[in-house]
Structures are given as structure tokens and as C-alpha cells.
C-alpha positions, 0 to 999 in steps of 0.5 A: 500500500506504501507503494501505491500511494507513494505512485500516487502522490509521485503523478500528483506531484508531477502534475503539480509540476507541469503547471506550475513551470508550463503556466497551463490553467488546468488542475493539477491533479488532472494533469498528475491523473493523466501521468499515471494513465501515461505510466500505466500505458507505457507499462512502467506501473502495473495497475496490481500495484494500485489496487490495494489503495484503488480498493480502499479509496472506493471504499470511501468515495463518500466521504471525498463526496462530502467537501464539495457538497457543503461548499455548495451550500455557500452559494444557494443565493447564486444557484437560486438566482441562476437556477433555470439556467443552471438546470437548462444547461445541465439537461441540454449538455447531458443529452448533448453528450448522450448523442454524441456518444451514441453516434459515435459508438454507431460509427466505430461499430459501423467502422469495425 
């Protein structure tokens, strides 16, 4: 497990990294979590390394779900004051997205 988070911490880092010497305006830990899918691919982490803190992080996505929520509820007055645009946007970006992805998984499937 020492490992894993170890490997973890090592993209996180490195995410860090990228934007702050690269001035890219995009999270960092997105960036680390795109490291580790490169060292993944190349082959140079094994993903059995990573289940044992994968498992254990499942486990309790809940409580990383908390945070993010009771920040929300500092701004009921925004999301009260621009709630059907929020709403509109939502509805409309999912079902953008649902068609595009369907079209799309048409036209591989068609393309194979």
C-alpha cells in the first residue's frame, strides 16, 4: 500500500509540476491523473500495484463526496438566482453528450 500511494502522490506531484513551470490553467491533479494513465500505458506501473489503495479509496468515495457538497451550500443565493439556467444547461449538455456518444459508438461499430 506504501507503494501505491507513494505512485500516487509521485503523478500528483508531477502534475503539480507541469503547471506550475508550463503556466497551463488546468488542475493539477488532472494533469498528475493523466501521468499515471501515461505510466500505466507505457507499462512502467502495473495497475496490481494500485489496487490495494484503488480498493480502499472506493471504499470511501463518500466521504471525498462530502467537501464539495457543503461548499455548495455557500452559494444557494447564486444557484437560486441562476437556477433555470443552471438546470437548462445541465439537461441540454447531458443529452448533448448522450448523442454524441451514441453516434459515435454507431460509427466505430459501423467502422469495425
Amino acid at each position: 500500500m506504501i507503494r501505491a500511494l507513494c505512485i500516487i502522490f509521485a503523478c500528483l506531484a508531477a502534475g503539480e509540476g507541469i503547471v506550475m513551470l508550463s503556466g497551463i490553467h488546468f488542475p493539477a491533479s488532472i494533469v498528475g491523473m493523466g501521468v499515471l494513465f501515461v505510466l500505466l500505458q507505457l507499462g512502467w506501473v502495473k495497475a496490481v500495484w494500485l489496487q490495494s489503495i484503488a480498493d480502499v479509496l472506493m471504499q470511501n468515495l463518500s466521504l471525498f463526496l462530502v467537501p464539495p457538497c457543503v461548499a455548495v451550500m455557500n452559494y444557494l443565493d447564486l444557484i437560486r438566482q441562476d437556477f433555470w439556467s443552471i438546470t437548462l444547461a445541465t439537461v441540454f449538455s447531458t443529452l448533448l453528450v448522450l448523442l454524441v456518444s451514441g453516434k459515435s459508438h454507431e460509427w466505430v461499430r459501423k467502422w469495425r
